[in-house]
C-alpha positions, 0 to 999 in steps of 0.5 A: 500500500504504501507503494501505492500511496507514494505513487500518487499524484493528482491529476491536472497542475497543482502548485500546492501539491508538493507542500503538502504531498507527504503529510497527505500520504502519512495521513493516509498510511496512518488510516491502514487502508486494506486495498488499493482501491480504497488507497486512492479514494482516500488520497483523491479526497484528502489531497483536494481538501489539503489543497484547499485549505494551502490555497485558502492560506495562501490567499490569506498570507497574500492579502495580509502582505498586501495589507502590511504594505499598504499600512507602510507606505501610508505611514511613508516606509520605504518599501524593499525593491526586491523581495527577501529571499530569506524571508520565512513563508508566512502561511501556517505549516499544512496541518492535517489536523486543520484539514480533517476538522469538522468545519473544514470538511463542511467548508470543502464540501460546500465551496471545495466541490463546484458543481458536484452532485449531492451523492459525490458530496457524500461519498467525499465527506463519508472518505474524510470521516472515515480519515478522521476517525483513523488518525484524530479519533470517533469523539470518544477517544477510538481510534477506528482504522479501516483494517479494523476486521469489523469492516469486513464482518461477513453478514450472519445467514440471520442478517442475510434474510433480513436484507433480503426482506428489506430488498423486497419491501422496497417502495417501487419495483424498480427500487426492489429490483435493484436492492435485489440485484446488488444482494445476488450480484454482491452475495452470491456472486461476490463483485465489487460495488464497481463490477456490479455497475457494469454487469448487463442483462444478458451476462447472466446465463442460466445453465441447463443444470440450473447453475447461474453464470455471470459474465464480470467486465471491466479490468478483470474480467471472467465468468463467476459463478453464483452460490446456489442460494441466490441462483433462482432469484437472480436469474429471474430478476435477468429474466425480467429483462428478457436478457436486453443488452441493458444494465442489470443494476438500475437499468434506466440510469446511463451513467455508470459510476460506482457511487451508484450502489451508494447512492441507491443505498442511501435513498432505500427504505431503511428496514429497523432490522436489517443492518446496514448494507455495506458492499466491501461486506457482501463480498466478505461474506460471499469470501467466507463462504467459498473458504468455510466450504473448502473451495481451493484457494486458486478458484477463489482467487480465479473468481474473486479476480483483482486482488485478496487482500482482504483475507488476512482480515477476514481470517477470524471469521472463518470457522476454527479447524479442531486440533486433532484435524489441524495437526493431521492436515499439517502432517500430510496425508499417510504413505 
């Protein structure tokens, strides 16, 4: 990760960015995101924010420069013909304590961000309090970093139902269709929120033995197959669309961005006892199964695609092997 953290740049010219560019990244690093794609939404956020604090500052120190001269020369200073070299920079050091408060969230949020949508306001401000609560604290004096094993806590069989009673009491059926889709698509088949945007109707295969395939597109592409559990439901949520070369997810919509699942969650009816729905968390969950069931470690990785390494953190909710099994398996088989 930390490879990745180092390699960051943003996009475009970005005169504050070499001031700040260390202490974005030690901020970052110090937040223990669990993948690479979390690096880089992290760094994209916080890097804008950092950036626009240094610009308010650098406003600040210049207007206040402009002020000292004008006050000297009203009281008839002479004034330098040329700048000082050795003159300190008079803008406060970045702080990344200043960028991550609770008014310069608000602030970046509001005037930060022109021309945003509402949903890419959240997304940045829900990626700077997770920042926040990593490196300053929840209120409470906790410390929460994002390779917490809590984030990645596979739903219980109990919570599942639950979701899936909360999809299904959806106010509309296109809102219904869509909570369902993200269920099959994320637990039973294990795709990123990014992968599940980009699936179509006519990906999903029903095989002559009942099996369901979905054909992943994007950057690792490949055939996954879906648990048996959500075989039925999700081959009759394809079927509705009679296999059209639309999207599966949200099929009207034709801008495809990932915060769509997001987006799509926060505006559904909540449920008072499902949990909260949580992407990284269906695909955990989909990961323990396939380990719980003893499935080779090279078809998980085959079917997950991109990177596993959320494993070392989902490892203590895997179920417990006995001893006596452990020490067999670690023996080898007899001659």
């Amino acid at each position: 990760m930390r490879q990745k953290i180092n390699a960051y740049k943003p996009a475009g010219h970005n005169p504050e960015w070499s001031r700040v560019a260390k202490l974005v990244g030690a901020t970052v690093a110090a937040c223990e995101p669990p993948n690479a794609q979390k690096v880089s939404e992290l760094m994209g956020a916080l890097s804008k924010v950092a950036m626009f604090v240094e610009a308010e500052n650098t406003r600040r120190a210049q207007e206040a420069t402009q002020a000292r001269r004008a006050h000297q020369a009203k009281r008839g200073m002479r004034r330098p013909d040329t700048a000082q070299p050795d003159q300190p920079d008079p803008r406060p050091r970045p702080n990344p304590a200043e960028w991550l408060s609770i008014e310069t969230i608000e602030r970046f949020i509001r005037y930060g961000l022109p021309g945003a949508t509402t949903s890419t306001r959240d997304s940045y401000r829900r990626r700077l309090m997770q920042l926040r609560v990593g490196t300053i604290g929840d209120g409470h004096g906790r410390l929460i970093k994002l390779s917490d094993s809590n984030l990645y806590r596979p739903y219980t069989t109990v919570e599942q139902k639950e979701l899936w009673y909360w999809a299904h009491n959806q106010p509309t059926r296109r809102r219904e269709a869509a909570c369902k889709v993200l269920l099959c698509l994320g637990l039973g088949c294990g795709l990123e929120a990014a992968e599940i945007c980009r699936v179509r109707a006519h990906d999903v295969h029903v095989m002559s033995n009942g099996g369901v395939t979905v054909r992943v597109r994007g950057l690792h592409q490949r055939d996954v197959k879906c648990r048996r559990a959500w075989e039925a439901p999700l081959a009759e949520l394809a079927a509705d669309l009679s296999g059209q070369p639309t999207w599966l997810f949200l099929p009207t919509v034709e801008h495809r961005k990932t915060s769509l699942v997001s987006s799509l969650v926060s505006r559904a009816r909540k449920a008072p006892d499902a949990p909260p729905v949580k992407p990284v968390r269906l695909r955990a969950t989909w990961l323990v199964d396939l380990i719980d069931s003893r499935v080779r470690f090279d078809v998980i990785a085959s079917a997950a695609g991109g990177s596993l390494e959320m494993l070392s953190a989902l490892l203590p909710f895997t179920a417990r092997t006995d001893p006596a099994e452990a020490e067999r398996q670690l023996r080898g088989l007899e001659p």
